[in-house]
C-alpha positions in Angstrom: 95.5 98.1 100.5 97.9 100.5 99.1 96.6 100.4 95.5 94.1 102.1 97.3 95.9 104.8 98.8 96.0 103.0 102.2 99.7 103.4 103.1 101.1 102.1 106.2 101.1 105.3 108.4 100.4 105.9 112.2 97.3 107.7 111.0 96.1 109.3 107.8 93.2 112.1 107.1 91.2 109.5 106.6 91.8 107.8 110.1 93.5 104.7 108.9 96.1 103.5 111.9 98.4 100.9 110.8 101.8 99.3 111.8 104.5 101.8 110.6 107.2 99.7 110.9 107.8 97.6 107.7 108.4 94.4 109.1 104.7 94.4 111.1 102.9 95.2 107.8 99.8 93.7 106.7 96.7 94.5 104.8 95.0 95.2 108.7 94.0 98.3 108.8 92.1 100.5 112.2 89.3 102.9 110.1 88.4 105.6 112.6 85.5 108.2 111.3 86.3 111.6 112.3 82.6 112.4 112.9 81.4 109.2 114.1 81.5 107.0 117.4 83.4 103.6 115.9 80.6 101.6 117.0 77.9 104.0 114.6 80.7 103.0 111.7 80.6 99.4 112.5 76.8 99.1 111.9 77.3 101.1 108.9 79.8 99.3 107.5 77.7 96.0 108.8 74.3 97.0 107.4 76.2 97.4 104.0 77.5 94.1 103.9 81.0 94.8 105.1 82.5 92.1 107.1 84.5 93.8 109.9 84.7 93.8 114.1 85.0 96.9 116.2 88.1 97.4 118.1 89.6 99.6 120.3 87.0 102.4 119.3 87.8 102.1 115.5 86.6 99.4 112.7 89.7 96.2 112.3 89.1 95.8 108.0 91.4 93.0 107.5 90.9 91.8 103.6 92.6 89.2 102.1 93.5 87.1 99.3 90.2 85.8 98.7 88.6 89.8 99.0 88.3 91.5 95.4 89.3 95.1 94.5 85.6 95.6 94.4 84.8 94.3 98.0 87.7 97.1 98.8 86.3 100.1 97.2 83.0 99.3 98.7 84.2 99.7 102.2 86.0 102.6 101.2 82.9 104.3 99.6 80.5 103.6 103.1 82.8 104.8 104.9 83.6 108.0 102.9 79.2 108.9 103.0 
């Protein structure tokens, strides 16, 4: 998720928590809305066709391989509204 601006921090503005050690990393990520309950992101992110589980209070986005660029910036643009 980097080409995105997803970098693997303990937590960015955006909320993003993610494994800062560089052994651990992966393209995981935690999205937690600084105005939203995780569970009201979920359905969000659900209703628009997002494929995601809620844990820990945040929004687990875990693309891979077979996920496109586009499938990326989607998520990226619900959960920026």
């Amino acid at each position: 998720m980097a080409p995105y601006g997803l970098t693997p921090t303990r937590k960015d503005q955006q909320g993003l928590l993610q494994q800062p050690n560089a052994r651990h990393q992966s393209g995981i990520v935690i999205a937690r809305s600084p105005v939203e309950p995780g569970d009201v992101l979920h359905e969000r992110l659900l209703k628009e066709g997002v494929r995601c589980s809620l844990r820990g209070g945040g929004v687990r986005l875990s693309p891979h391989y077979f996920i496109k660029g586009d499938d990326i910036s989607h998520a990226i643009s619900v959960m920026a509204r």
